[in-house]
BATIKE-94463 format. One record per residue (C-alpha): residue number from 1; residue in one letter; chain; x negated, y negated, z. Coordinates in steps of 0.001 Angstrom, whole numbers. Each point is the difference from the previous one (the first is absolute). Example, Ala and Ser with C-alpha at 12.3 -4.5 7.8 and 13.67 -1.06 7.14 Angstrom:
BEGIN
R resi resn chain    east   north      up
R    1    a     A  -12300    4500    7800
R    2    s     A   -1370   -3440    -660
//
This chain:
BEGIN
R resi resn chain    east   north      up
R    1    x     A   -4220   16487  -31070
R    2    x     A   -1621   -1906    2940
R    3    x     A    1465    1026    3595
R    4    x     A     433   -3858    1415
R    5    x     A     177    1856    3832
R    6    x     A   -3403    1426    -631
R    7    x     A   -1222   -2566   -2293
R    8    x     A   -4223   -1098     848
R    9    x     A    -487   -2650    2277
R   10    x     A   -2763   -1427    1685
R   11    x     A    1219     974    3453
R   12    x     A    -676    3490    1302
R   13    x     A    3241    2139     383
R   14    x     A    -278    1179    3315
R   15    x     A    3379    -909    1862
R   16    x     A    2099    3276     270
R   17    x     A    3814     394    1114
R   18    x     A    -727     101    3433
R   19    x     A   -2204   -2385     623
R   20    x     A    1723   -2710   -2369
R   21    x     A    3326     992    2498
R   22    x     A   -2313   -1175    2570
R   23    x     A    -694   -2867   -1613
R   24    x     A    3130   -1184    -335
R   25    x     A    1018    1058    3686
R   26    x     A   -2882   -1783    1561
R   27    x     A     887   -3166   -1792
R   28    x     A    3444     -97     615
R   29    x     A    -329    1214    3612
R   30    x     A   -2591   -2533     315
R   31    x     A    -221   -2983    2915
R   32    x     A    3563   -1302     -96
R   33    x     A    1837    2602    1638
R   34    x     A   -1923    -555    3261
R   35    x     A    1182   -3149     204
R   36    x     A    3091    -235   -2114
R   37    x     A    2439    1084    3253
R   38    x     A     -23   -3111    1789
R   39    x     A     408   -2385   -2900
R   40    x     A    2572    2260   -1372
R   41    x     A    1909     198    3435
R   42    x     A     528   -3996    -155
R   43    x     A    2388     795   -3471
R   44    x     A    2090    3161     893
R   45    x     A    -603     486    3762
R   46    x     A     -99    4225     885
R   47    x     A    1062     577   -3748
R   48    x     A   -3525     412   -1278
R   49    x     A     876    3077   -1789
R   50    x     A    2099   -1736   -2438
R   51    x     A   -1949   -2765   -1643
R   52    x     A   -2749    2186    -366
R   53    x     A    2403    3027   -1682
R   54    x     A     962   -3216   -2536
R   55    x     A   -3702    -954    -748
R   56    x     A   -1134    3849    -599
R   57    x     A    3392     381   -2673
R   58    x     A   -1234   -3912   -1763
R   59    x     A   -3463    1567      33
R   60    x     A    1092    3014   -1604
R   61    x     A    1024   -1716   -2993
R   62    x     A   -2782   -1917   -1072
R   63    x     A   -2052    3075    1034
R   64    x     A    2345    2185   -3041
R   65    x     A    -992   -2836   -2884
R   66    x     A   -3681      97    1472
R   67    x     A     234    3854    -421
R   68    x     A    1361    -134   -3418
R   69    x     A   -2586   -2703   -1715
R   70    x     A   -3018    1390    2126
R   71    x     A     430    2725   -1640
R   72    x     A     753   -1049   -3116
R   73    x     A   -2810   -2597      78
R   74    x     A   -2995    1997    1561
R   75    x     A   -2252   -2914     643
R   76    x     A   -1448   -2171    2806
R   77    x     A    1312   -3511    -242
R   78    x     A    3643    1186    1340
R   79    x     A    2405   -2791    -130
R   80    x     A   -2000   -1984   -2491
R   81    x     A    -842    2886   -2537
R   82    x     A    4802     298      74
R   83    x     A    -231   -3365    -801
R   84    x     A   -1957    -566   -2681
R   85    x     A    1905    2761   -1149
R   86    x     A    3453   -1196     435
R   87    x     A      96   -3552    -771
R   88    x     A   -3344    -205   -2424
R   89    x     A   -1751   -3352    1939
R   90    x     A   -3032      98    1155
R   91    x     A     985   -2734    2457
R   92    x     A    3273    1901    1263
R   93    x     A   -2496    2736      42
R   94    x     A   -2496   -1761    2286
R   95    x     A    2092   -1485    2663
R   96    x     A    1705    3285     766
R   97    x     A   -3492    1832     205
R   98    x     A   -1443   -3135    1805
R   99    x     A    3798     122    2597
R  100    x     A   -1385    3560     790
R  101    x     A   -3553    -899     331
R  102    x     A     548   -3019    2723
R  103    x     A    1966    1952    1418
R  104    x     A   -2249    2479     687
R  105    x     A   -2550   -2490     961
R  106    x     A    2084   -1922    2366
R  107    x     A    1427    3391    1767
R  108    x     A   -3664    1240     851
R  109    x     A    -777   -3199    1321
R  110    x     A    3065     155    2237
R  111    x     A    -844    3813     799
R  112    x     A   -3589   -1805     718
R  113    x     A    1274   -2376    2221
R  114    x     A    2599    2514    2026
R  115    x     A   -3018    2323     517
R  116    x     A   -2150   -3080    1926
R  117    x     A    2894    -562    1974
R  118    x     A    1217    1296    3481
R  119    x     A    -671    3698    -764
R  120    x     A   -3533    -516   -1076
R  121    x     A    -495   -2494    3204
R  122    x     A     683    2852    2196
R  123    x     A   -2878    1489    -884
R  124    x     A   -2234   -2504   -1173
R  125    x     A     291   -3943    1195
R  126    x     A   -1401   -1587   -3138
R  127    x     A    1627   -3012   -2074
R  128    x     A    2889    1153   -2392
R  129    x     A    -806   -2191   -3470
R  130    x     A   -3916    1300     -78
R  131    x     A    1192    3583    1095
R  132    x     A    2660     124   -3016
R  133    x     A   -2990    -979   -2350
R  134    x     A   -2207    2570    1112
R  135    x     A    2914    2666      71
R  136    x     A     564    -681   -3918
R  137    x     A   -3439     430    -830
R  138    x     A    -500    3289    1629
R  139    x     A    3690     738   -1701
R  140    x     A   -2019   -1390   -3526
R  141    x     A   -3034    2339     382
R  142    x     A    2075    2947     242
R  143    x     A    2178    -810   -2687
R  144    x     A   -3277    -368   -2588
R  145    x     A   -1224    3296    1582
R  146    x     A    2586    1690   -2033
R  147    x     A    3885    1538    -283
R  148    x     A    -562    3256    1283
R  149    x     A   -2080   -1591    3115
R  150    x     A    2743   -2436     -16
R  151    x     A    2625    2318     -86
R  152    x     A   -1668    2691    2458
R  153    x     A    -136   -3234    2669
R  154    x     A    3975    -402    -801
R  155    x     A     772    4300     639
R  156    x     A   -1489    -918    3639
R  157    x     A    1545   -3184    1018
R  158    x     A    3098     481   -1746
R  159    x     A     293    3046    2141
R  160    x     A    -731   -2053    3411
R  161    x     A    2543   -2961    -889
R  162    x     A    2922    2740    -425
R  163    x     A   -1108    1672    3193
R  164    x     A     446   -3273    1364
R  165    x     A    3755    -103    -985
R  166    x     A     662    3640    1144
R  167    x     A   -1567   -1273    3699
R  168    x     A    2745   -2627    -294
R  169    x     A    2647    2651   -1423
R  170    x     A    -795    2764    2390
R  171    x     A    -280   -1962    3692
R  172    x     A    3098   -1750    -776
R  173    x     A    1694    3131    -495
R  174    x     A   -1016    1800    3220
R  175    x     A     423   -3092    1784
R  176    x     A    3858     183   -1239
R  177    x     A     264    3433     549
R  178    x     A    -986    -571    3364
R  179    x     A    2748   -2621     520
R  180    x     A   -1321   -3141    -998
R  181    x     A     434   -2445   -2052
R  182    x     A    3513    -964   -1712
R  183    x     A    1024    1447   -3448
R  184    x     A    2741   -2646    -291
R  185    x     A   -2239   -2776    -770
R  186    x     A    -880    1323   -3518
R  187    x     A    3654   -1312   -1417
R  188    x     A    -539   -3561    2032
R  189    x     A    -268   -3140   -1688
R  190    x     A    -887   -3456    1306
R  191    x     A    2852   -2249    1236
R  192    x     A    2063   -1973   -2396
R  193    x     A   -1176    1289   -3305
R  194    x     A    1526    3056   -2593
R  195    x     A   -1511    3103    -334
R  196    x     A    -231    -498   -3730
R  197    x     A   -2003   -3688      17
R  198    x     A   -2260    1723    3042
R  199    x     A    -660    2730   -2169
R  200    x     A    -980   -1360   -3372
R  201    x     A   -2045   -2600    2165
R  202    x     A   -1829    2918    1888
R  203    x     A    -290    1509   -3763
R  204    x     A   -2219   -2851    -935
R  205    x     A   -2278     750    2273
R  206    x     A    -110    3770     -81
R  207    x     A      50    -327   -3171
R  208    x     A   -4187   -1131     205
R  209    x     A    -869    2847    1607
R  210    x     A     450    2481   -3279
R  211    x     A   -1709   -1965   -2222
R  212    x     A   -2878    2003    -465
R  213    x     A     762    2292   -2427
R  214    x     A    -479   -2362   -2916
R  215    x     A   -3686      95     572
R  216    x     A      95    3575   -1562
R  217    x     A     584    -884   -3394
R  218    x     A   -3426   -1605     -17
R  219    x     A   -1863    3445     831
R  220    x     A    1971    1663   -2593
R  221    x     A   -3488     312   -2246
R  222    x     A   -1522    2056    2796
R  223    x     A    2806    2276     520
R  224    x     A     106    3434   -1081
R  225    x     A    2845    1225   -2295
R  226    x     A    2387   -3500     782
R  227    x     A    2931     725   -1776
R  228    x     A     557    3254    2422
R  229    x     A   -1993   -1084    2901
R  230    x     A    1607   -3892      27
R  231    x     A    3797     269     657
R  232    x     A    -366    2757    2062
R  233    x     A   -2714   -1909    2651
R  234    x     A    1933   -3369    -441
R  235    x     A    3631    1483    1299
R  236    x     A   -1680    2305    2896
R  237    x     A   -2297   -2501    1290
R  238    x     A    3057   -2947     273
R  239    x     A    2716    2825    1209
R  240    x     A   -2638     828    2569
R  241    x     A    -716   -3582    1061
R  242    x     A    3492    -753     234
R  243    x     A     952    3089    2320
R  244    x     A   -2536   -1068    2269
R  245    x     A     813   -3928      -7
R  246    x     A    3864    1373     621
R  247    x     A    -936    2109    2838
R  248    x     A   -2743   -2907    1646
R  249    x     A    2981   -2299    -244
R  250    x     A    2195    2001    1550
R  251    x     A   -2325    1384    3054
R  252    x     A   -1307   -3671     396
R  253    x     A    4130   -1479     736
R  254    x     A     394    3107    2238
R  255    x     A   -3215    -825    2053
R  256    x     A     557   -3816     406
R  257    x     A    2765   -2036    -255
R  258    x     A    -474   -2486   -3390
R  259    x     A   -1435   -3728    2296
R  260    x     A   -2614    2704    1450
R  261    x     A    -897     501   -3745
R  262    x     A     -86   -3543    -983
R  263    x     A   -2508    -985    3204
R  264    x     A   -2852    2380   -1221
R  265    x     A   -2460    -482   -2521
R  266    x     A    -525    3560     385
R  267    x     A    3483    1336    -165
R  268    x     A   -1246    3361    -412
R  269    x     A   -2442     375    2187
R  270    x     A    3024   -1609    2691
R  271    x     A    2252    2636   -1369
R  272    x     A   -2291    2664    1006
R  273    x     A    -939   -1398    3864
R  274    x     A    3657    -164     777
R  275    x     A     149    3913    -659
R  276    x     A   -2479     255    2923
R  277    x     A   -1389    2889   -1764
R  278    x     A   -3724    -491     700
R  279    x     A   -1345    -410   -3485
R  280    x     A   -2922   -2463     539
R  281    x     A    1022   -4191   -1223
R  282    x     A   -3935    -280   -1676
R  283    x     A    1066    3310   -1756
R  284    x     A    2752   -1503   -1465
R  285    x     A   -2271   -3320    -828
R  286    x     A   -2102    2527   -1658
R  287    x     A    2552    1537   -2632
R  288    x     A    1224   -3426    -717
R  289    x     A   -3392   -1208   -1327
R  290    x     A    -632    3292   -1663
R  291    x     A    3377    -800   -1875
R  292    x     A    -996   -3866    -598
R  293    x     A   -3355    1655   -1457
R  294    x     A    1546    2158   -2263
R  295    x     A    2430   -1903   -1478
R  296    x     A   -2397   -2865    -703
R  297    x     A   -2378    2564   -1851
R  298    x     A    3075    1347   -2056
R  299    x     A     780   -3665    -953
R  300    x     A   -3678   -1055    -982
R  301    x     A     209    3254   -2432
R  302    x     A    2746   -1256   -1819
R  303    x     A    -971   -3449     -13
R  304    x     A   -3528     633   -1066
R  305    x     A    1191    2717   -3145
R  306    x     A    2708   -2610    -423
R  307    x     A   -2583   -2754    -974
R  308    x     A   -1615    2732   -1893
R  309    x     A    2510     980   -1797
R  310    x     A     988   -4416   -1258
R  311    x     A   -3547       7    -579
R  312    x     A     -92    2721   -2422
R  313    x     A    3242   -1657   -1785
R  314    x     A   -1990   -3124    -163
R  315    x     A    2713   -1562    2404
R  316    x     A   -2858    -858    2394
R  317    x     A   -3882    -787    -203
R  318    x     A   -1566    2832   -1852
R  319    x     A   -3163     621    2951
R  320    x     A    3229    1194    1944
R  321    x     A    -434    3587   -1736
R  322    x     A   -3292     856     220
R  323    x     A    -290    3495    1824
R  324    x     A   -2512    1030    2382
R  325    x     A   -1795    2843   -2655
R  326    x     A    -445    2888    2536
R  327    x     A    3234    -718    2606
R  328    x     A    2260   -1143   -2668
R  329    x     A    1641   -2382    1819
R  330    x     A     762   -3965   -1062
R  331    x     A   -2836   -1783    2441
R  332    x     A     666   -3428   -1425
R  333    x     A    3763     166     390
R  334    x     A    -438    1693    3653
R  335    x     A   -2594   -2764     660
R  336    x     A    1948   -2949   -1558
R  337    x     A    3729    1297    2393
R  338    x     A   -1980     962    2792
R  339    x     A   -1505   -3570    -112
R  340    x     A    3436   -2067    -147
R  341    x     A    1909    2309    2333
R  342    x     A   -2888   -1256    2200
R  343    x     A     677   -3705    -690
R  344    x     A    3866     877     760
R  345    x     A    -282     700    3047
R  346    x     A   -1122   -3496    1303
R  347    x     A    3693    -519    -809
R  348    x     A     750    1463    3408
R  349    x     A    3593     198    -115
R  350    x     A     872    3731    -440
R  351    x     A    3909    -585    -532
R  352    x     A    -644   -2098   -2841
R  353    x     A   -2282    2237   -1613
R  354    x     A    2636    2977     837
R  355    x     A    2602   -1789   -1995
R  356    x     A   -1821   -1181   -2850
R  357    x     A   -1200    3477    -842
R  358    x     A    3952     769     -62
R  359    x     A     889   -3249   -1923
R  360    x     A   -2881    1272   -2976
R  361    x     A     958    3608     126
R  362    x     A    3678    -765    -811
R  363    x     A    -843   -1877   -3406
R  364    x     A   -2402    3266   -1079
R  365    x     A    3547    2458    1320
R  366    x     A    1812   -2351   -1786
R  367    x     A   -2029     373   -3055
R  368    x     A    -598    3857     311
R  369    x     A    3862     394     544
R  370    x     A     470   -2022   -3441
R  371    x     A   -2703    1360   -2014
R  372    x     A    1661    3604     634
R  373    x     A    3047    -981   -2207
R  374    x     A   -1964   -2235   -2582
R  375    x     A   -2248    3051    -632
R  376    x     A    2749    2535    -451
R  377    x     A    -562    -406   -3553
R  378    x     A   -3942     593     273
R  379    x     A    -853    4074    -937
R  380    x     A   -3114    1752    1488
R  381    x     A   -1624    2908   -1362
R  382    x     A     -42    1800    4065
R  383    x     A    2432     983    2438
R  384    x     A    1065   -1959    2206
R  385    x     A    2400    -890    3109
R  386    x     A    2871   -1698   -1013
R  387    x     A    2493   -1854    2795
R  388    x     A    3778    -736    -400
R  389    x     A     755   -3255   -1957
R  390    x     A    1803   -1280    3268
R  391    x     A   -2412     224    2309
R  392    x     A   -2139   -2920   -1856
R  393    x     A    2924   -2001      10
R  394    x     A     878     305    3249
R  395    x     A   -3997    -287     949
R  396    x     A     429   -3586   -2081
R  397    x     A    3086   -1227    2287
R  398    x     A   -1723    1119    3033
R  399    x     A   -3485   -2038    -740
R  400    x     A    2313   -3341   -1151
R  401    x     A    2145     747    3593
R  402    x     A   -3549     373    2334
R  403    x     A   -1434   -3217   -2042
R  404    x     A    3125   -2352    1086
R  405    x     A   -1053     368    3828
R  406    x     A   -3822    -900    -368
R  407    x     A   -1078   -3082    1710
R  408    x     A   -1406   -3176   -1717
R  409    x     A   -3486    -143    1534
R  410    x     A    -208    3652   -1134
R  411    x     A     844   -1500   -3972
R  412    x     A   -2138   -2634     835
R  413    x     A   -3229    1909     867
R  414    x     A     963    3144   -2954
R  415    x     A     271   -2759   -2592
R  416    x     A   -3754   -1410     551
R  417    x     A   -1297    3287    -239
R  418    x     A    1287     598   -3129
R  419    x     A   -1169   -3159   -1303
R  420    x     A   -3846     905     825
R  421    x     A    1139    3300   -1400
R  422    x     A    1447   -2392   -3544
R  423    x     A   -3742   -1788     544
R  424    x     A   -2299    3684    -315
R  425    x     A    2505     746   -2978
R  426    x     A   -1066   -2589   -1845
R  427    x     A   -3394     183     685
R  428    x     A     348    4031   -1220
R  429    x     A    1798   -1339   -3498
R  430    x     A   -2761   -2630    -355
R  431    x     A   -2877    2507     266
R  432    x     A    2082    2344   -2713
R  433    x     A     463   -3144   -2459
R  434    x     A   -3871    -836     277
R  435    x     A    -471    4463    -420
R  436    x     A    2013    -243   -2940
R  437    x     A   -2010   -3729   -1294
R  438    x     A   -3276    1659     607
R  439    x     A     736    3029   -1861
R  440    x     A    1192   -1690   -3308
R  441    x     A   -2940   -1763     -62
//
């Protein structure tokens, strides 16, 4: 009887539990927290705590069916690989797996684009579009180097982003324990609207910075012993992220009061010179392009084994799978995102990019939440983690609720990616037909 968590693959199995709760951390820690605050103070005012507390518990449930058919379904590919699975179409199949892989692609270019910004101008004056570029490609070459060089990067920075947030957590509190600031601003809410519409609107955008953890399922090939190692590095690593983002949100409504917050671009870093607790401002500029760093090299990892992995289904072009033969790592899929993520960026407009990555992630939860139930009926020879039927459903009413409030210029610019996506599809079946012609002759 074949183990499928230990079954060969091509990829070396290097990732251990630690290091894939690192992973996951880094990439749901990521960019957006250090400068969530301010857009988030424009919804609920001082209550920051609260949309944030409602994004971690929406996460949550998505993150229990991604636990349960990760495990299940040990294989890179992720969302596409339940798919195929759940509703037998290769085409239902490829536009979930191609949702996750734009996605990806569009979110490092954003990443890309945050890291030429302001922070990286305070170091270095140079223009922001050919700075991004240059930034992915560096990101690129370390991601064909290998996982475990990949990974070993990710320990490091991961470490420096969440030092970051303790900075933030820790000044704030001496500052308050040395009479300043106001605790009462953490249950205010702007003028004239309900705590409950403030709320689910701050939820919305919270809610973008815990994606991240989806990105996981398409390492799962390099992990060591998944069905143990999975669950148990997917809960810690978002409980973790959320106690921080809690305790950020809190100390950043006691430091400044929430217009303060909306003014900066640098909420954070504003948060912290209020304390007047000498921690140096190009410090702080320091961490946050550490963090933009690291999660942009956690999303080129997924989105690189994630073209990999539709390759190998023969959902994509086939060159997509060839493997570097001594690093064992996907160079023409690393090559082929590294090279669009590149042309993204001449986009420019980092909002848009912010909330298309949401608008394509909530069609793959929305799938993953669904394919949970559908494959109830599917048996597996292994072990494996196994969530409460409710929490899918409720993970399916909480992706259909967060896709009502997207904007149209956000459809707009989701819906032509997946048609170039629809265009490589049928340029993948047309080389498999011609396979297939050539080999009956």
């Amino acid at each position: 009887m074949t183990n499928e968590t230990e079954a060969p693959s091509r990829l070396r199995r290097a990732i251990t539990g630690p290091m894939l709760f690192a992973f996951i951390l880094g990439d749901v820690l990521g960019a957006g927290i250090y400068a969530l605050m301010g857009v988030l103070s424009a919804e609920v005012g001082g209550m920051l705590w609260a949309p944030l507390l409602l994004a971690l518990l929406l996460a949550l449930l998505t993150a229990g069916s991604y636990a349960e058919l990760v495990t299940k379904y040990p294989r890179a590919g992720g969302a596409a690989v339940f798919a195929e699975r759940a509703f037998r179409s290769r085409i239902v199949s490829f536009l979930i797996g191609f949702s996750m892989l734009a996605a990806g692609v569009v979110s490092a270019a954003g990443l890309a684009i945050a890291f030429a910004g302001d922070y990286l101008q305070t170091f270095l004056p140079v223009p922001p579009i050919p700075a991004a570029m240059v930034f992915l490609l560096i990101v690129g070459a370390l991601n064909a180097r290998g996982i475990r060089e990949s990974m070993g990067a990710n320990l490091v920075m991961t470490a420096i982003e969440l030092s970051g947030l303790v900075i933030v957590i820790a000044v704030v509190s001496v500052f308050f324990v040395g009479g300043g600031g106001d605790a009462s601003r953490v249950i205010e809410t702007p003028a004239n609207t309900g705590v409950g519409v403030a709320v689910l609107g701050g939820a919305i955008i919270a809610y973008y910075s815990f994606v991240g953890f989806e990105t996981s399922a398409n390492v799962i090939e390099e992990v060591k012993e998944p069905s143990k190692t999975y669950p148990k590095a997917l809960f810690a690593a978002l409980i973790t992220a959320g106690v921080v983002y809690l305790l950020v949100g809190l100390a950043s409504a006691v430091a400044l009061p929430a217009d303060e917050l909306q003014e900066s671009s640098g909420p954070l870093l504003a948060v912290v010179e209020a304390t007047g607790i000498g921690v140096p401002s190009w410090l702080f500029s320091l961490i946050a392009l550490i963090a933009v760093a690291n999660g942009a090299l956690l999303t080129m990892i997924m989105a690189s084994r994630l073209a990999y992995g539709m390759a190998e289904q023969r959902l994509l072009p086939g060159g997509l799978s060839r493997v570097l033969p001594r690093r064992k790592t996907p160079w023409v899929a690393i090559v082929a995102t590294t090279i669009v993520a590149m042309l993204l960026t001449l986009v420019g407009d980092l909002a848009t990019l912010a909330e298309t990555v949401v608008l394509l992630l909530l069609f793959v939860f929305l799938s993953a939440n669904v394919s949970v139930l559908v494959l109830r009926r599917d048996r597996v020879e292994h072990e494996h983690f196994r969530v409460w039927t409710f929490v899918p459903v409720l993970g399916i009413a909480s992706c259909i609720l967060l896709l009502t409030q997207q904007r149209g210029i956000v459809w707009l610019f989701g819906g032509a990616l997946l048609v170039v996506g629809l265009g490589l599809f049928a340029l993948a079946q047309w080389a498999r037909r011609r396979e297939a012609t050539s080999h009956e002759r």
